[in-house]
BAVEX-569884 format. One record per residue (C-alpha): residue in three letters; x negated, y negated, z negated. Coordinates in steps of 0.2 Angstrom, whole numbers. Example, Ala and Ser with C-alpha at 12.3 -4.5 7.8 and 13.67 -1.06 7.14 Angstrom:
% BAVEX-569884
<site code="Ala" x="-62" y="22" z="-39"/>
<site code="Ser" x="-68" y="5" z="-36"/>
***
This chain:
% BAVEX-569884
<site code="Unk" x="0" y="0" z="0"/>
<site code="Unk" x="-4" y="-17" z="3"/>
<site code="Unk" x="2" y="-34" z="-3"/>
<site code="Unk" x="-1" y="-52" z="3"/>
<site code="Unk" x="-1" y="-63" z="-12"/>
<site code="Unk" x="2" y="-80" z="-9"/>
<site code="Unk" x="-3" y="-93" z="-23"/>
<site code="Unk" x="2" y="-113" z="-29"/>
<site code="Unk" x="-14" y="-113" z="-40"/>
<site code="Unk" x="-7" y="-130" z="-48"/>
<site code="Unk" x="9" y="-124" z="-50"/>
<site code="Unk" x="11" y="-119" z="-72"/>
<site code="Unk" x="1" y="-134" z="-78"/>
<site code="Unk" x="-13" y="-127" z="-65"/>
<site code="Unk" x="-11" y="-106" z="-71"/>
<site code="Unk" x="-6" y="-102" z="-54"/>
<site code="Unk" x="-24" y="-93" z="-51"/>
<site code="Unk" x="-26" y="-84" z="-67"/>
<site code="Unk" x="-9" y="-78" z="-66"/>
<site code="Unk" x="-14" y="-74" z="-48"/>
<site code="Unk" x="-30" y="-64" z="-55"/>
<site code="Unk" x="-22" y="-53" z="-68"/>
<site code="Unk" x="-9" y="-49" z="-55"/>
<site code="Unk" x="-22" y="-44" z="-42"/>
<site code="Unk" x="-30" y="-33" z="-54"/>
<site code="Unk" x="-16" y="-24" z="-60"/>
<site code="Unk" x="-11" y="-22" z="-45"/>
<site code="Unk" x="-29" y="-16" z="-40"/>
<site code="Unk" x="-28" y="-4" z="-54"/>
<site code="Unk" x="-13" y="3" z="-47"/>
<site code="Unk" x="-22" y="6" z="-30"/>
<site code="Unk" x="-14" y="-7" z="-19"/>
<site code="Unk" x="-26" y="-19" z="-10"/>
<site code="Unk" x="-22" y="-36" z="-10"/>
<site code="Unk" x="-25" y="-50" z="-1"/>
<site code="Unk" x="-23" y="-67" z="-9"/>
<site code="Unk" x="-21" y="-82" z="0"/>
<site code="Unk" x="-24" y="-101" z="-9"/>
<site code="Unk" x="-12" y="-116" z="-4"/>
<site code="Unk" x="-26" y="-130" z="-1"/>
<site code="Unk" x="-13" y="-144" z="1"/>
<site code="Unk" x="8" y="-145" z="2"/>
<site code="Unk" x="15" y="-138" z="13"/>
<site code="Unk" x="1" y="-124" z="16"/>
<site code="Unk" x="11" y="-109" z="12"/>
<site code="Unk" x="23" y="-114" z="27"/>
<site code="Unk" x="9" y="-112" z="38"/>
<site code="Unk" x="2" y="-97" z="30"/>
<site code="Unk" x="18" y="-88" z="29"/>
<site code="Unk" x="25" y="-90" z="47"/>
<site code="Unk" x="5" y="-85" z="54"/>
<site code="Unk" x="6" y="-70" z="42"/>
<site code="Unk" x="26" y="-62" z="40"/>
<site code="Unk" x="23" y="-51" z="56"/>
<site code="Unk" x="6" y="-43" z="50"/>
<site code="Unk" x="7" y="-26" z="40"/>
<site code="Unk" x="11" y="-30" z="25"/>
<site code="Unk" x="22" y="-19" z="13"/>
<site code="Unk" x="27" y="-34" z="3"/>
<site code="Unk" x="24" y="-55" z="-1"/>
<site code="Unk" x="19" y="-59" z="-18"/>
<site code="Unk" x="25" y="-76" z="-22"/>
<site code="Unk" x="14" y="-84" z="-36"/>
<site code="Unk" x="21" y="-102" z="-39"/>
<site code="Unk" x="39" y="-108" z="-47"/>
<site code="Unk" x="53" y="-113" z="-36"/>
<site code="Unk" x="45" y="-127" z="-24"/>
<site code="Unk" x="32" y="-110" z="-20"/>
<site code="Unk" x="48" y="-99" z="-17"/>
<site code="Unk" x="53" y="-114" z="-6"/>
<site code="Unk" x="36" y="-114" z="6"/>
<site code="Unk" x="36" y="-97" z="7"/>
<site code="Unk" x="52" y="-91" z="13"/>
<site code="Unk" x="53" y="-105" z="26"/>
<site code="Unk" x="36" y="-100" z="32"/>
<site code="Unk" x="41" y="-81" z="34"/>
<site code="Unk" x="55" y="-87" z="42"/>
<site code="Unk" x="48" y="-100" z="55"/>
<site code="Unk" x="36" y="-84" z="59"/>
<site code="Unk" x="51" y="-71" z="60"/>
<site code="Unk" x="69" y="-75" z="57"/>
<site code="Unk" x="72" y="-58" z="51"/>
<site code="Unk" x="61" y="-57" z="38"/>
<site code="Unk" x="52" y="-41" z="40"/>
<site code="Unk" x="41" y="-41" z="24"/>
<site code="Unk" x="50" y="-39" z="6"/>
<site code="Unk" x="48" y="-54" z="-6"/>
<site code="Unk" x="42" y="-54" z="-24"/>
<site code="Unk" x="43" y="-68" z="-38"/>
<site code="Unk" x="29" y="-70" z="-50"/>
<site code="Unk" x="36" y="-86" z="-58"/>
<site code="Unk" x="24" y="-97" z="-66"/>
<site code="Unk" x="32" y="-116" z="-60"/>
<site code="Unk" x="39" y="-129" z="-71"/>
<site code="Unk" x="57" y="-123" z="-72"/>
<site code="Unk" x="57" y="-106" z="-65"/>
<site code="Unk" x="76" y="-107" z="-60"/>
<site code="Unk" x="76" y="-94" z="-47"/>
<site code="Unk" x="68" y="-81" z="-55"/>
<site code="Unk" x="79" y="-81" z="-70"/>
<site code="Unk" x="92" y="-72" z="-61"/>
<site code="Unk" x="82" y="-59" z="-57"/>
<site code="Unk" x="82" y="-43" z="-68"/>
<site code="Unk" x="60" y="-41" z="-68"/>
<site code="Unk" x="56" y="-54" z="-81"/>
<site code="Unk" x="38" y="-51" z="-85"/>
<site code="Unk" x="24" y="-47" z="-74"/>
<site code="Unk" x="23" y="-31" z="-76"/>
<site code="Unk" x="42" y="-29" z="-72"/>
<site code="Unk" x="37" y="-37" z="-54"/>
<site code="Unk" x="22" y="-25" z="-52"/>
<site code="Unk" x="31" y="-9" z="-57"/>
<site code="Unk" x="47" y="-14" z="-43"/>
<site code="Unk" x="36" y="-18" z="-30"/>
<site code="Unk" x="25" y="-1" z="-34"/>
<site code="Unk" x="44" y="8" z="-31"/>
<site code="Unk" x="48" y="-1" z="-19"/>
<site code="Unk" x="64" y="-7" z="-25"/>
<site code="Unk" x="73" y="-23" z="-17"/>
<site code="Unk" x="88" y="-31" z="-15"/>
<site code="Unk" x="96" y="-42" z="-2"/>
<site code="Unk" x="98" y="-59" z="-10"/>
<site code="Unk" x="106" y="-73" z="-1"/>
<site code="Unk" x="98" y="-90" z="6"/>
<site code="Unk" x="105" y="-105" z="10"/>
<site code="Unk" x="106" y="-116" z="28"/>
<site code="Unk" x="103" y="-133" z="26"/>
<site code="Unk" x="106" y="-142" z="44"/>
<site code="Unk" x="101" y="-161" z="43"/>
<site code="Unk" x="101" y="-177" z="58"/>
<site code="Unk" x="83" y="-171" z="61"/>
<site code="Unk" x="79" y="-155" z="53"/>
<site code="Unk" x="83" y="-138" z="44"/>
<site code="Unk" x="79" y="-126" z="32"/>
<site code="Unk" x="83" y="-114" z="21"/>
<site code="Unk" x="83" y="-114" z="0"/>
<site code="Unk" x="85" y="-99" z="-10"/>
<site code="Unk" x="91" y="-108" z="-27"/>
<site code="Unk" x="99" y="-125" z="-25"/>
<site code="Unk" x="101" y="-139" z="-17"/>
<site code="Unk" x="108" y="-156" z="-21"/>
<site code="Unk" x="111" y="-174" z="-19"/>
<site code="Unk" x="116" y="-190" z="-30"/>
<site code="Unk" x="109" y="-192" z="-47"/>
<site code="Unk" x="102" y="-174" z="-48"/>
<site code="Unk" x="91" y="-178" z="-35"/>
<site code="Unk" x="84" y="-194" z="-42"/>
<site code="Unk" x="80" y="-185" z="-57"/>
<site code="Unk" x="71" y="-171" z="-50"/>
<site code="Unk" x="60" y="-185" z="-42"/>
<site code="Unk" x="59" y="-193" z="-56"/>
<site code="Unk" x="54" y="-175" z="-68"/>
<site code="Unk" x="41" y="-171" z="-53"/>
<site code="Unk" x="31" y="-185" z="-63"/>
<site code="Unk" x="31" y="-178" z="-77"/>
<site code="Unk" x="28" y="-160" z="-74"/>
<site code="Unk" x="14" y="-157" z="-89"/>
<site code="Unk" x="29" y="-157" z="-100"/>
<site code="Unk" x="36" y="-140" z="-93"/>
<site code="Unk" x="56" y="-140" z="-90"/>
<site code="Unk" x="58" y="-156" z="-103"/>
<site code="Unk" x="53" y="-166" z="-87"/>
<site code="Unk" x="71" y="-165" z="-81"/>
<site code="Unk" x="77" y="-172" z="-97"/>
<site code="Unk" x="66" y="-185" z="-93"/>
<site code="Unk" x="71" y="-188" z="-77"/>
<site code="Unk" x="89" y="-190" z="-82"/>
<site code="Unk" x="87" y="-205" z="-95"/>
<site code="Unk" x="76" y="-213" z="-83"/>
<site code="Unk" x="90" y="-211" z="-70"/>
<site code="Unk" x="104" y="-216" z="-82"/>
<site code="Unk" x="101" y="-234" z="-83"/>
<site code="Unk" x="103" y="-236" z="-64"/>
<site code="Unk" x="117" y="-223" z="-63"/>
<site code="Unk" x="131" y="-228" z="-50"/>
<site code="Unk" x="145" y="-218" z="-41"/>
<site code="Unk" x="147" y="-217" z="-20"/>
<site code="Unk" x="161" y="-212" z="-11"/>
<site code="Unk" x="161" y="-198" z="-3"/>
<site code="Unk" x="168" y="-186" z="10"/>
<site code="Unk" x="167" y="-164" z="13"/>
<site code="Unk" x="174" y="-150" z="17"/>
<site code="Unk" x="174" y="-136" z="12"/>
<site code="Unk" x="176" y="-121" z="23"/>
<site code="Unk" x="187" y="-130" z="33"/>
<site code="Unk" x="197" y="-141" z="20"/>
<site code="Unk" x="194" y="-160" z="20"/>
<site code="Unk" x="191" y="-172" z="2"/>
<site code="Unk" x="187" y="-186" z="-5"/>
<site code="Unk" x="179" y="-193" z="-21"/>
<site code="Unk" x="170" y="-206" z="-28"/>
<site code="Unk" x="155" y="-195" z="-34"/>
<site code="Unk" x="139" y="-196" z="-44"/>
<site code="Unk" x="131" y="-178" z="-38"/>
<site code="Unk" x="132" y="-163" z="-27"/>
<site code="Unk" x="122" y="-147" z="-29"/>
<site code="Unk" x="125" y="-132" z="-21"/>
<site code="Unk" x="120" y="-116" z="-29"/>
<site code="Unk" x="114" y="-98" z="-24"/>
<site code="Unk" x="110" y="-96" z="-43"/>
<site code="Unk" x="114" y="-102" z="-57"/>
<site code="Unk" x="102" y="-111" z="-67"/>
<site code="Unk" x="94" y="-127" z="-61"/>
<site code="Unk" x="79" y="-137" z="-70"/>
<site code="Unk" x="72" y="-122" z="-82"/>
<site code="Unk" x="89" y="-117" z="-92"/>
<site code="Unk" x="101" y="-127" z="-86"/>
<site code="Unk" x="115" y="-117" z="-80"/>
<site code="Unk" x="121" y="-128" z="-66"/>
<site code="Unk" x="133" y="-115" z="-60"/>
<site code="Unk" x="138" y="-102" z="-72"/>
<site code="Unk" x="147" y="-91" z="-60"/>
<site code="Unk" x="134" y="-90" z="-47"/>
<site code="Unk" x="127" y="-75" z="-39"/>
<site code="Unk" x="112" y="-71" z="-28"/>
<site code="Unk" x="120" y="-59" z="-19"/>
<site code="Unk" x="139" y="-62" z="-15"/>
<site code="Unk" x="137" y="-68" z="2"/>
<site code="Unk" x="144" y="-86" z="-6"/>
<site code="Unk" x="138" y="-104" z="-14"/>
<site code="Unk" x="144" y="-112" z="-28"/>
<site code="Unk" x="146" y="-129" z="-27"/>
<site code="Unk" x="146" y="-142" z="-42"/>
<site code="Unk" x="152" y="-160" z="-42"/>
<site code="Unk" x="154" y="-173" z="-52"/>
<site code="Unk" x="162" y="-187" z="-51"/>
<site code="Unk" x="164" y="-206" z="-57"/>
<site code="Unk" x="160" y="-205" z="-75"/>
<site code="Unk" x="152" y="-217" z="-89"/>
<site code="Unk" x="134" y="-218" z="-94"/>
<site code="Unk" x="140" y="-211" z="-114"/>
<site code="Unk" x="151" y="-198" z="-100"/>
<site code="Unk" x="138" y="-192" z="-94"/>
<site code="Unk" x="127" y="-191" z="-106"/>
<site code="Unk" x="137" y="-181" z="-117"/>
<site code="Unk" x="138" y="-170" z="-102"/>
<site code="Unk" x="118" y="-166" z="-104"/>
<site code="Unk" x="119" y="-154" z="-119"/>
<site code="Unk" x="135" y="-143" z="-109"/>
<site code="Unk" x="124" y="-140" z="-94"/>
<site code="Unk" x="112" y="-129" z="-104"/>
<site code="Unk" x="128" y="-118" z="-109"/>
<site code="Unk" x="136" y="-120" z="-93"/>
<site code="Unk" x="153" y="-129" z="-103"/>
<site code="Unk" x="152" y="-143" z="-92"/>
<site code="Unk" x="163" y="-136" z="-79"/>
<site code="Unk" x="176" y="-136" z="-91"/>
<site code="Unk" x="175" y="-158" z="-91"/>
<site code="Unk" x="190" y="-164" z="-80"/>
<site code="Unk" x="176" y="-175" z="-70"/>
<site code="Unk" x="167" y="-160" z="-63"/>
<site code="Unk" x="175" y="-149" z="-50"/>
<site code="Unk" x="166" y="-132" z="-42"/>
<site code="Unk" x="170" y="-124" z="-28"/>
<site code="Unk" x="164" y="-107" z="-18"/>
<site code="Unk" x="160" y="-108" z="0"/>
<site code="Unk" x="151" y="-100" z="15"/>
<site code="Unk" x="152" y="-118" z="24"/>
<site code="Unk" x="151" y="-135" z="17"/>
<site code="Unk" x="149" y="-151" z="27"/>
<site code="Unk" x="145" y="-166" z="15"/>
<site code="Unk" x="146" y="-186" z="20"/>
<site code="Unk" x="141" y="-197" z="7"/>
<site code="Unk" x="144" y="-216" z="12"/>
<site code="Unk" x="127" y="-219" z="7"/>
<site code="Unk" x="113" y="-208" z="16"/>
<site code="Unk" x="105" y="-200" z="-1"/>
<site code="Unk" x="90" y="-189" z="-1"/>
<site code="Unk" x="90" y="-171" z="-5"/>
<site code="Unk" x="80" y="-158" z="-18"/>
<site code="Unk" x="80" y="-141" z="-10"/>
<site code="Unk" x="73" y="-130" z="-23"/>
<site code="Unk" x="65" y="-143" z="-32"/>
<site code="Unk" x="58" y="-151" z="-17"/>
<site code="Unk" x="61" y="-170" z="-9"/>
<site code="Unk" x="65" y="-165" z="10"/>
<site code="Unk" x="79" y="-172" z="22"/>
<site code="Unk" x="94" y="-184" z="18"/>
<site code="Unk" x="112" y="-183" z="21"/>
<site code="Unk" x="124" y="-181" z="32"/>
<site code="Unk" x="121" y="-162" z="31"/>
<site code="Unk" x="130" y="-146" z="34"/>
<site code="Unk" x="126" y="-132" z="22"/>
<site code="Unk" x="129" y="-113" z="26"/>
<site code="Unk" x="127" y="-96" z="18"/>
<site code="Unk" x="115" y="-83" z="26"/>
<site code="Unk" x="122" y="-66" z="15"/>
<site code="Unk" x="107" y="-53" z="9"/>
<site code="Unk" x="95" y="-63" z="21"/>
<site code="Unk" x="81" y="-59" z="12"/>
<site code="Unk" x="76" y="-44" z="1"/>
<site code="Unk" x="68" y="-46" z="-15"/>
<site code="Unk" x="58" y="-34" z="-26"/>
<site code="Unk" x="69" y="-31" z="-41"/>
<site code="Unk" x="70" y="-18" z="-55"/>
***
C-alpha cells in the first residue's frame, strides 16, 4: 500500500509537520510507503492535488484543518472530477469542523481505517459564482459569519476562541441586508444578517451551526438569520455551541439540493473557512462525491 500525504505545515499553531511525522512513521511501521508532499505557499495543495489524484495511490492523507480539506479536494478534483483516490482527515487546524463528524477521532483511528480500507461516500457541495466555482465539503456562508471568520483568521494562535473573537469585533458594525433565494425552486425574501450552508454540522471548532446536518444524506442544511439586535444576537452566541439557536423565532433552516442566494449587497464568501468568491451564487449538492476513510 501506498499513501500520498499532503501537509499545511502552519496549520495547528505550526504542528502540521510533526503531526505529519508521527503519522508517516506509523504508517511506515505498518508497512505502507508514503509520500509526503509540503504546501510551500496558499493555494499549493490545489496544484499538488490536481498534478497527483490520477497517480497510484491507494489513498490521500489530508494533514491540515478545514482550509487544508478545502485545497485538497478541489485539487483532486480539477485533476479528475471523479475522484479516483479515497480521502483521509488527520485534523490538526484551528477549528477542526469537518472532521468532528467523522467517527475516527484520533490518529490512530485514521491509520487503522485507511489500513482496512474502509470509506464512505460523503457529500460535497457546488458553489457556482459570476466568475468562478468550487466545491466545500463543510460550509459555506455569507453575512456576518463571513466577516467574522475574516476577522478570527487574525487571530488563529488562539485555537477556535478566534471566532469568538471575530464575532465581538463584528458586532459593533453589525447591519442587516435584504435579501432574495430559493430554495429548490421556491422563492423568499428577508432582511438578513447571515447565510451558511452546511454539509456538517459544526462550524468554528464546536459550534454546531446545524444540528441536523449529515455528511452523507445527499442534502444541505441551510441556516439563516435574520434582522435581530446587537443584545439579540449576542445572546444567540452561547445557543450555537448547543445547537438551541434554531429554536430563536429569528433563525430559520432549511434542507436543499439547490439554493440560489441574492443578497442586495454583493457580500463575500468563507467556504470552509476560506475568503474566495462573492455573491450572487447558486449552491448545489454533489451526493457521496467523495469517499472518505472512516472507521
Amino acid at each position: 500500500m501506498q499513501v500520498l500525504m499532503l501537509v499545511n505545515p502552519v496549520s495547528g499553531h505550526k504542528r502540521g509537520l510533526q503531526v505529519a511525522q508521527e503519522a508517516v512513521k506509523a504508517f511506515e511501521e505498518q508497512g505502507v510507503k508514503v509520500k509526503s508532499m509540503v504546501s510551500e505557499w496558499a493555494g499549493h495543495l490545489v496544484e499538488i492535488g490536481r498534478q497527483q489524484v490520477n497517480e497510484t495511490w491507494d489513498g490521500v492523507v489530508a494533514v491540515g484543518g478545514d482550509g487544508t480539506l478545502f485545497e485538497v479536494v478541489n485539487g483532486m478534483l480539477a485533476g479528475n472530477e471523479n475522484l479516483p483516490v479515497p480521502l483521509a482527515v488527520i485534523p490538526v487546524g484551528t477549528g477542526n469542523s469537518f472532521s468532528r463528524d467523522l467517527k475516527s477521532k484520533s490518529l490512530s483511528d485514521t491509520i487503522q481505517s485507511v489500513l482496512e480500507g474502509k470509506s464512505r461516500g460523503v457529500d460535497l457541495g457546488f458553489c457556482q459564482c459570476a466568475d468562478q466555482s468550487f466545491c466545500f465539503i463543510n460550509i459555506a456562508g455569507f453575512g456576518f459569519v463571513a466577516d467574522v471568520a475574516y476577522q478570527a483568521s487574525f487571530y488563529k494562535r488562539w485555537g477556535a476562541l478566534s471566532y469568538v473573537i471575530g464575532v465581538f469585533i463584528c458586532i459593533s458594525r453589525l447591519s442587516s441586508y435584504d435579501l432574495e433565494f430559493e430554495i429548490d425552486g421556491q422563492s423568499f425574501s428577508r432582511d438578513n444578517l447571515f447565510v451558511e450552508i452546511c454539509n456538517s454540522t459544526k462550524t468554528g471548532g464546536d459550534m454546531i451551526m446545524a444540528p441536523e446536518a449529515k455528511i452523507d444524506d445527499g442534502m444541505l442544511d441551510v441556516v439563516l438569520l435574520n434582522k435581530v439586535s446587537r443584545p439579540r444576537l449576542l445572546s444567540a452566541l452561547p445557543k450555537i455551541y448547543k445547537g438551541t439557536h434554531v429554536q430563536m423565532p429569528e433563525v430559520e433552516t432549511f434542507r436543499a439540493s439547490r439554493a440560489v442566494f441574492r443578497p442586495a449587497i454583493p457580500k463575500g464568501l468563507t467556504p470552509d473557512g476560506e475568503s474566495i468568491g462573492s455573491t450572487p451564487i447558486t449552491i448545489s449538492v454533489l451526493p457521496g462525491k467523495i469517499r472518505i476513510f472512516d472507521r
